[in-house]
FILOTOR-843821 format. One record per residue (C-alpha): residue in one letter; x, y, z. Coordinates in steps of 0.25 Angstrom, whole numbers, padded with zeros to 4 digits, m for minus. Layout:
REM residues N
code=A u=X v=Y w=Z
...
END
This chain:
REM residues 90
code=X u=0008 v=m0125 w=m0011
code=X u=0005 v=m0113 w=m0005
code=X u=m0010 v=m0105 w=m0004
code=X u=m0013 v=m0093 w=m0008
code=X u=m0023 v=m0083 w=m0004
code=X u=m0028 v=m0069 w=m0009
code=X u=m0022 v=m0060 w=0003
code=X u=m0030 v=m0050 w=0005
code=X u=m0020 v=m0043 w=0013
code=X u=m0011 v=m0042 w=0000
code=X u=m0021 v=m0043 w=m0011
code=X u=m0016 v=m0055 w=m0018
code=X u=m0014 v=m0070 w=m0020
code=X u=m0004 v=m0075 w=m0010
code=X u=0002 v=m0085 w=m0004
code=X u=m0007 v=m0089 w=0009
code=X u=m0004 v=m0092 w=0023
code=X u=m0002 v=m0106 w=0026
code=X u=m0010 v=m0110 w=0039
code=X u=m0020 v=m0101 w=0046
code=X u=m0011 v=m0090 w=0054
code=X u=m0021 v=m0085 w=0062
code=X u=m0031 v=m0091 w=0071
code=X u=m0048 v=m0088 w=0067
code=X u=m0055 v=m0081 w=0055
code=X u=m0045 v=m0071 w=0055
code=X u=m0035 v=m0081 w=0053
code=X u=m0043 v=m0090 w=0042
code=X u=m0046 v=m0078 w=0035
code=X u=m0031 v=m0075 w=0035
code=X u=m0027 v=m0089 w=0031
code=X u=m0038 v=m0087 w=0019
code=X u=m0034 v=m0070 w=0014
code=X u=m0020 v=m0067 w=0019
code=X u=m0007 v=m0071 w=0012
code=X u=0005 v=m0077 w=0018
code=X u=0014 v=m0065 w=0014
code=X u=0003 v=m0054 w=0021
code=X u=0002 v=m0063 w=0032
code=X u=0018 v=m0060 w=0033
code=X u=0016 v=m0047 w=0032
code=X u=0005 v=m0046 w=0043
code=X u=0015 v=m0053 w=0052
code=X u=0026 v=m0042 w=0053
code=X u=0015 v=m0031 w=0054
code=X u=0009 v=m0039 w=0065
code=X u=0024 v=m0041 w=0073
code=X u=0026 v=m0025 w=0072
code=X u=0013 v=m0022 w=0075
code=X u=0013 v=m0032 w=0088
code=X u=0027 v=m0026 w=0092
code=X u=0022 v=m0010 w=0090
code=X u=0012 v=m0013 w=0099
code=X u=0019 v=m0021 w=0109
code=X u=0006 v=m0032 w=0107
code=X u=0005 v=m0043 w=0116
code=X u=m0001 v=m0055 w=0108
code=X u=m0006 v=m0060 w=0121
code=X u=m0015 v=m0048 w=0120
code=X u=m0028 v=m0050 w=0114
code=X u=m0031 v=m0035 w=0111
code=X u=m0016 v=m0036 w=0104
code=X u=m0020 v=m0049 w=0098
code=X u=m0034 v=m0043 w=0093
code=X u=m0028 v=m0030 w=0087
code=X u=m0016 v=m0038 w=0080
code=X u=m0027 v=m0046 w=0075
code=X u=m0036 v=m0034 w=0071
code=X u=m0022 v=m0028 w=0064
code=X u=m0019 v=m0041 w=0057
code=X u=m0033 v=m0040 w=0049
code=X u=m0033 v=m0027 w=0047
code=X u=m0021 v=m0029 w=0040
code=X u=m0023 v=m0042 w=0033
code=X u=m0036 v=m0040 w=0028
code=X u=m0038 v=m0024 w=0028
code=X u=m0026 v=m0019 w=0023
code=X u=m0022 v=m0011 w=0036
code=X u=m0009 v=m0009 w=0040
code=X u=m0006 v=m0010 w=0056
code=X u=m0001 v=0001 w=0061
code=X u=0013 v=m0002 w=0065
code=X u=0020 v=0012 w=0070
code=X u=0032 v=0015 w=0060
code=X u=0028 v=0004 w=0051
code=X u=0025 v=0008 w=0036
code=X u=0021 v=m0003 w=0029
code=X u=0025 v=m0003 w=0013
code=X u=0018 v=0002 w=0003
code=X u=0012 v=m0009 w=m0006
END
């Protein structure tokens, strides 16, 4: 039987992750708010936005503002901006 969560990136009961994805408090507090589905959602913004910007995850600074765009995203709402990428209207 699966878990489910209140996403607070979708606004509504969902089915939760699995396992913890991500490593720290970032990553618990994913586990805990975040939705498998937005979680899918995240990872295709998060593979365009590391090809536009040609990001090297051996990179810390990378790494760092992946990690900054992914809570901004997750938990704020905000869209990366991906250039030519219009994201749907809800």
């Amino acid at each position: 039987m699966s878990r489910t969560v209140f996403c607070l990136n979708l606004k509504k009961e969902a089915e939760g992750l699995g396992f913890q994805l991500y490593p720290g408090e970032i990553g618990k507090r994913i586990f805990d708010n975040i939705s498998k589905e937005a979680w899918t959602v995240w990872q295709k913004k998060q593979t365009m936005l590391i090809n536009e910007k040609k990001m090297n995850m051996m990179n810390v600074d990378d790494r760092a503002f992946l990690e900054a765009a992914m809570v901004a995203y997750l938990f704020e709402g905000k869209e990366p901006e991906i250039e030519g990428y219009v994201p749907p209207s809800k």
